[in-house]
C-alpha positions in Angstrom: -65.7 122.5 -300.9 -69.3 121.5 -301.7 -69.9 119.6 -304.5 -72.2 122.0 -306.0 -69.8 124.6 -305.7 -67.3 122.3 -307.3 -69.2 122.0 -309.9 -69.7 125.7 -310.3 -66.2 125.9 -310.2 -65.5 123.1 -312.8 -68.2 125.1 -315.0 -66.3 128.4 -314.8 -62.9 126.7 -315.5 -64.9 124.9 -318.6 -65.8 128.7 -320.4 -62.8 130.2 -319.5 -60.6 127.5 -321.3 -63.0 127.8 -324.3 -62.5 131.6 -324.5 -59.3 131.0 -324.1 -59.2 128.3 -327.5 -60.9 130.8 -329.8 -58.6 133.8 -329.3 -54.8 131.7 -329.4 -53.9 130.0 -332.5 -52.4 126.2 -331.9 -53.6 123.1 -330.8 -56.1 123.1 -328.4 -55.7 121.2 -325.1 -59.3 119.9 -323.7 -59.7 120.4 -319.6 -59.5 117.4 -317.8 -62.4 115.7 -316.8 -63.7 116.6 -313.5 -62.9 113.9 -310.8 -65.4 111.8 -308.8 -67.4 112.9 -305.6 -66.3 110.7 -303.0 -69.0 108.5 -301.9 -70.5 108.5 -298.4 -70.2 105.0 -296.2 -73.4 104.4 -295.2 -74.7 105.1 -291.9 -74.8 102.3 -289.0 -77.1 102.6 -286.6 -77.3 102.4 -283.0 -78.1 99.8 -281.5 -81.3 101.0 -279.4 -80.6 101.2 -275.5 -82.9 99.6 -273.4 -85.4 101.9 -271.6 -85.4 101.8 -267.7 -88.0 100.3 -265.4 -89.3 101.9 -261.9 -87.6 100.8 -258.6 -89.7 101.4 -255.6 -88.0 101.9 -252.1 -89.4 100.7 -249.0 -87.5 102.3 -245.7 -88.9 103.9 -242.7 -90.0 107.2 -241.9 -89.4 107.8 -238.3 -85.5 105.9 -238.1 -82.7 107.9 -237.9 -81.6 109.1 -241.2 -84.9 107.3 -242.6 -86.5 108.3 -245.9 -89.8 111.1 -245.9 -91.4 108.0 -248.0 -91.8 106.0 -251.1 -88.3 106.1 -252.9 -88.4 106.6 -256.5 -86.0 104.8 -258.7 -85.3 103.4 -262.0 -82.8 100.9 -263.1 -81.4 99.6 -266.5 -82.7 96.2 -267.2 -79.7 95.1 -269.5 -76.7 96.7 -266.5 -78.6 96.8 -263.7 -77.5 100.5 -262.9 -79.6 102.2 -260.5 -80.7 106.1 -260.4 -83.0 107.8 -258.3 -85.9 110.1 -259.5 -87.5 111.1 -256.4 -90.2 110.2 -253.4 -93.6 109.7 -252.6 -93.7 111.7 -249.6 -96.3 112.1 -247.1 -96.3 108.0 -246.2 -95.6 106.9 -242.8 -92.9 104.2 -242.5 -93.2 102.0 -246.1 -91.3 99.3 -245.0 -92.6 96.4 -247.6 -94.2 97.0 -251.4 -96.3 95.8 -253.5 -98.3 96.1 -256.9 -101.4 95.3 -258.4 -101.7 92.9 -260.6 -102.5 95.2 -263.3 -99.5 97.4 -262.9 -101.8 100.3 -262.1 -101.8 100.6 -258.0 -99.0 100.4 -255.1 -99.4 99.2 -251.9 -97.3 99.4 -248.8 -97.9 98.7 -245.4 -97.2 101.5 -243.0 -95.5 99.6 -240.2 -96.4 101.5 -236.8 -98.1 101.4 -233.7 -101.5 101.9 -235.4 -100.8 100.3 -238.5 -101.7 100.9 -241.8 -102.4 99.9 -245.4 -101.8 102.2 -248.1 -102.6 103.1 -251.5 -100.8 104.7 -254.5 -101.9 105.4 -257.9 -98.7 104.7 -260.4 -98.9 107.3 -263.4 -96.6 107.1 -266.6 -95.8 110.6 -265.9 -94.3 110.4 -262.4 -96.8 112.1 -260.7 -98.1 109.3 -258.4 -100.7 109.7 -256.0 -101.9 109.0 -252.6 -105.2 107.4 -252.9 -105.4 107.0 -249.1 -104.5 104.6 -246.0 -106.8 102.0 -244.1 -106.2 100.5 -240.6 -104.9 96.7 -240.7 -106.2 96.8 -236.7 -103.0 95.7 -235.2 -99.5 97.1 -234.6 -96.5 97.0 -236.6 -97.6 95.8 -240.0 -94.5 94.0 -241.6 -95.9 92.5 -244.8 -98.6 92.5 -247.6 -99.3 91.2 -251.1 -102.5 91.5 -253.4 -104.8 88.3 -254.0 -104.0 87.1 -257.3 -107.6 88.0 -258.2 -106.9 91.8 -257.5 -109.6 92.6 -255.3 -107.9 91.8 -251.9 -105.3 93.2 -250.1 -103.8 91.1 -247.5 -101.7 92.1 -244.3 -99.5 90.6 -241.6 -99.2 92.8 -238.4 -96.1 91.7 -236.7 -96.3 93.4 -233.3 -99.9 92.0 -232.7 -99.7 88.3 -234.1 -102.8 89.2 -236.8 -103.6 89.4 -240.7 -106.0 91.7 -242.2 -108.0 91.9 -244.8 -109.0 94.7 -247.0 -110.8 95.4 -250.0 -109.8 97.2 -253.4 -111.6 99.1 -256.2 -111.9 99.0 -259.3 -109.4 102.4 -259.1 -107.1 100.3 -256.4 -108.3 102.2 -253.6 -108.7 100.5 -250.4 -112.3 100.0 -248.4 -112.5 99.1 -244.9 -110.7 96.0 -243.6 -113.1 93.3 -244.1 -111.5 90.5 -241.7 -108.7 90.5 -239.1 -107.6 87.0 -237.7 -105.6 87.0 -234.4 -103.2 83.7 -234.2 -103.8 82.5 -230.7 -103.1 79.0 -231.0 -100.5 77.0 -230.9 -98.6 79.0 -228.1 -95.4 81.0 -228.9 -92.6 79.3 -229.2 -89.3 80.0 -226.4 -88.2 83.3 -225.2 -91.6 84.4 -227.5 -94.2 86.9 -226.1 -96.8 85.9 -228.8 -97.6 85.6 -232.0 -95.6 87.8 -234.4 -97.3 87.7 -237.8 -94.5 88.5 -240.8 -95.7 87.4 -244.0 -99.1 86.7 -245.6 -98.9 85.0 -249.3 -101.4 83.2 -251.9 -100.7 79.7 -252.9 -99.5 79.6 -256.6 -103.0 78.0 -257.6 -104.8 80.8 -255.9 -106.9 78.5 -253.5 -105.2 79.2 -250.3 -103.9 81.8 -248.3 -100.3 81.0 -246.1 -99.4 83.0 -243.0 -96.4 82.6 -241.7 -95.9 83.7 -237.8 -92.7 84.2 -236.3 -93.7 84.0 -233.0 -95.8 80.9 -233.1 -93.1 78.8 -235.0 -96.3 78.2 -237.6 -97.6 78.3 -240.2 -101.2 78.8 -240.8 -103.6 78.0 -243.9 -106.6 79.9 -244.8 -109.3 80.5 -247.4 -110.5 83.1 -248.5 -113.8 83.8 -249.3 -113.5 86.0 -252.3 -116.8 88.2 -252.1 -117.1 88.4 -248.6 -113.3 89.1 -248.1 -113.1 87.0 -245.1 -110.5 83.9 -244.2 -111.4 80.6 -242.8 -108.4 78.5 -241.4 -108.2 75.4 -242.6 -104.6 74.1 -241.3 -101.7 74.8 -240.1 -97.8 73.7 -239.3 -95.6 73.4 -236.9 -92.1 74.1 -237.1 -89.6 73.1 -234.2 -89.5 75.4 -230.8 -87.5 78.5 -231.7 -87.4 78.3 -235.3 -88.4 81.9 -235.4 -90.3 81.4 -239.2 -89.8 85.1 -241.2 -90.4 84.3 -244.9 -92.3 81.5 -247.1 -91.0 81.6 -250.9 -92.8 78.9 -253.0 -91.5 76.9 -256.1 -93.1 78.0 -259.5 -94.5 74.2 -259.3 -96.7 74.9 -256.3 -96.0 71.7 -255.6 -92.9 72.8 -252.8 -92.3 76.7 -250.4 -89.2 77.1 -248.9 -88.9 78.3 -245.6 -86.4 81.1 -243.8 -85.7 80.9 -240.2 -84.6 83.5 -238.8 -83.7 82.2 -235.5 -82.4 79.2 -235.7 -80.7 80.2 -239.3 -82.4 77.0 -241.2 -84.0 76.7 -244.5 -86.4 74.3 -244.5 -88.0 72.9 -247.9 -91.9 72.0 -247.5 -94.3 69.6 -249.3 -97.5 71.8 -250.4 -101.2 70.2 -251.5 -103.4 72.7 -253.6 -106.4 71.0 -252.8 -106.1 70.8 -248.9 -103.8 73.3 -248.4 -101.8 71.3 -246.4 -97.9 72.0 -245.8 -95.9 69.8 -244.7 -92.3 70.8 -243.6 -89.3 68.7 -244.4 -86.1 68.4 -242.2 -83.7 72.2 -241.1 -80.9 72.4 -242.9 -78.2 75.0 -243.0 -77.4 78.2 -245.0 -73.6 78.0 -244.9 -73.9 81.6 -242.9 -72.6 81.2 -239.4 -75.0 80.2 -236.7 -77.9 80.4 -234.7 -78.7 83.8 -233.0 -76.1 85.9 -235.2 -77.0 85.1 -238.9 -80.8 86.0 -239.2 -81.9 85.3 -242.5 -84.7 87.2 -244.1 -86.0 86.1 -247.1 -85.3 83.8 -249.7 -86.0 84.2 -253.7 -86.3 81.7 -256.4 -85.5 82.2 -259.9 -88.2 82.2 -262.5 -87.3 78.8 -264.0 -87.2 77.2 -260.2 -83.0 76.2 -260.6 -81.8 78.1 -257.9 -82.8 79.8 -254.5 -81.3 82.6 -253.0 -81.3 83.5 -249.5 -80.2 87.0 -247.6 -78.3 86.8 -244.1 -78.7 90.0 -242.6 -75.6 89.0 -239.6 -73.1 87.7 -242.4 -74.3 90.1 -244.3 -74.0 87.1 -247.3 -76.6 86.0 -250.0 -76.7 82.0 -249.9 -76.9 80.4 -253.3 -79.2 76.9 -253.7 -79.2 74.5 -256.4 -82.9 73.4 -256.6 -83.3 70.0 -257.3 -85.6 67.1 -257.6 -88.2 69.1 -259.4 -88.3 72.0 -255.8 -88.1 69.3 -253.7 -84.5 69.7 -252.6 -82.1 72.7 -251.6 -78.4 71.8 -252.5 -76.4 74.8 -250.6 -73.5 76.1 -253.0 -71.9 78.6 -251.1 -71.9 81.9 -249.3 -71.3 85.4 -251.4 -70.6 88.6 -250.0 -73.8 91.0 -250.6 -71.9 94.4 -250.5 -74.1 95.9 -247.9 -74.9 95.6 -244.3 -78.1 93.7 -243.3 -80.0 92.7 -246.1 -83.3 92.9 -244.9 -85.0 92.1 -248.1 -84.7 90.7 -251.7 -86.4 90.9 -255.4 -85.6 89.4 -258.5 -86.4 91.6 -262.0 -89.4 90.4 -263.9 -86.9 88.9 -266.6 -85.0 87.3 -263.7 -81.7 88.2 -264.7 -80.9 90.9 -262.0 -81.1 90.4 -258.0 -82.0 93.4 -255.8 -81.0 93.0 -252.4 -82.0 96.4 -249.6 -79.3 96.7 -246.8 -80.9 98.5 -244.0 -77.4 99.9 -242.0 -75.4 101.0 -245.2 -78.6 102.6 -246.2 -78.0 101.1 -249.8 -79.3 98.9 -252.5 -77.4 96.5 -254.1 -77.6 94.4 -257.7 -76.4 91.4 -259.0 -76.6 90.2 -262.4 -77.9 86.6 -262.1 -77.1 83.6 -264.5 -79.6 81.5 -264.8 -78.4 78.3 -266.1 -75.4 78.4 -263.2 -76.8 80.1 -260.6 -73.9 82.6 -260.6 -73.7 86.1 -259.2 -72.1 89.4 -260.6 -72.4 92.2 -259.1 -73.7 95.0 -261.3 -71.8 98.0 -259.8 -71.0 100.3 -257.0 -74.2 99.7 -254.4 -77.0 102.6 -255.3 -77.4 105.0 -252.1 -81.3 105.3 -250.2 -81.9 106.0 -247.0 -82.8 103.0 -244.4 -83.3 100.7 -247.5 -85.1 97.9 -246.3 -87.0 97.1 -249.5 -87.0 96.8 -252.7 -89.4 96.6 -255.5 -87.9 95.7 -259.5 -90.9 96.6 -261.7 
């Protein structure tokens, strides 16, 4: 019963018992007082779920069971739990990511016989859009990130030994390539063909440009000129004969970049000078994941704070856990953890750092890890999120 028509009730009773006095002689008995409303416990609120960030997908095109683009994602920063929300269609074999600076523009590279650089406008809404695709002017285009500065686009075509250069607009669109290097010299290392450009990267301080080539067991330094968008080697290193160089990470420092091999399955840790540009690689050492020819690491990750390194083995199908030490100057290997996919081809930490996204190309899945940062300890976050070919993945 309500409490106002309690009290309506109570009022009733009240005139009915007084009626009830002045017609019967006798004492009269008073109605008992009304009892108490019962009071309400206050409310406790919810404590306010975290809202989810956009997962980008990188897979190819034209593979078997491949994607029809740019997967669509979002994840939960606080579980790591992944959903999809959809593609970018229409682009040709996506098989790296990244973003502007300014949050604003994607870029992938569009790794094919004629290869390509494109551009996507991000919208709040979802409703992303295809601002257009340049040619890097070689084949197979494996790699690409955005000059600190934001008005450069750089590339690494694989298949052709070469890095590109392209410019971008004040809306992130893309103008024509305004520089393409061809690594020529040193010669390729054993059982090499040529050059085979995989990853082009900016120096922490911004004043160089890295290029790491597979092919040529080297590593070559640049700068760029940023108005004329052109690149001027400067230096470069050699690794040993069949090293097989994929992926340069560097220490928050700048002062150190780690190096994966994917050949000889080494890490190497490298001394770096801003002002030359000069890197200088220290002594192979091992990543606790089988051996030569059957472990082929891809790319290794360090954590925000520069404690620990990560590294994907796409034949063990293992992430290896570092300890960095001697302010980036050391790798201490810890151990070997199973990654819950087949052949990680790539890996990306979370902008907060505590989750670890690893793509696994053959199970056509996406893993996560929660990461502790003051042990270096992986969790995994859940069953392994479903995409087609995944073979990279971008945490925004």
């Amino acid at each position: 019963m309500s409490g106002m028509n309690r009290r309506r009730f109570i009022g009733m009773g009240a005139l009915a018992a007084a009626s009830a006095v002045a017609a019967a002689p006798g004492p009269v008995v008073p109605p008992s007082p009304p009892r108490p409303q019962p009071t309400a416990e206050p409310s406790v609120p919810a404590r306010p779920r975290a809202a989810t960030r956009p997962l980008f997908l990188g897979t190819y095109t034209s593979a078997a069971g491949g994607g029809t683009g740019v997967g669509l994602a979002s994840y939960d920063p606080a579980t790591g739990a992944v959903s999809g929300t959809g593609t970018i269609a229409g682009v040709e074999n996506p098989s790296y990511l990244a973003v502007h600076p300014d949050g604003r523009t994607l870029y992938t590279v569009n790794e094919q016989q004629n290869g390509g650089v494109t551009a996507i406008a991000l919208a709040e809404d979802g409703k992303h859009r295809v601002l257009g695709t340049r040619s890097t002017g070689g084949a197979g285009p494996t790699h690409l990130s955005v000059h600190p500065g934001g008005r450069w686009l750089l590339s690494a075509n694989y298949t052709s030994g070469s890095v590109a250069v392209h410019p971008i607009d004040a809306a992130g669109a893309l103008g024509e390539r305004t520089d393409l290097m061809a690594h020529s010299a040193p010669p390729p290392g054993p059982g090499q063909s040529g050059p085979h450009a995989h990853q082009i990267v900016t120096s922490p301080d911004g004043g160089h440009v890295l290029a790491v080539d597979l092919g040529n067991d080297t590593v070559y330094t640049y700068r760029l000129d940023t108005v004329a968008g052109t690149l001027a080697q400067v230096s470069y290193a050699r690794l040993r004969p069949g090293a097989g160089p994929r992926h340069l990470t560097f220490h928050p420092s700048g002062a150190y970049a780690y190096l994966a091999n994917e050949l000889d399955n080494t890490a190497v840790v490298c001394a770096y000078e801003p002002e030359s540009g000069l890197l200088t690689p220290g002594e192979p050492q091992p990543t606790g994941a089988g051996g030569a020819g059957d472990s082929f690491p891809s790319q290794l990750v360090v954590t925000a704070n520069g404690a620990f390194a990560y590294l994907a083995n796409r034949g063990r199908n293992s992430l290896t856990r570092y300890a960095v030490e001697a302010g980036g100057g050391t790798l201490r290997l810890l151990d070997t953890v199973p990654v819950g996919g087949d052949f990680p081809r790539q890996l990306g930490l979370s902008p907060a750092g505590n989750l670890l996204f690893a793509a696994n190309q053959r199970s056509n899945s996406v893993t996560v890890f929660h990461v502790d940062q003051t042990g270096g300890g992986l969790r995994s976050a859940g069953r392994p999120f479903q995409a087609p070919v995944a073979v990279c993945a971008l945490p925004l």
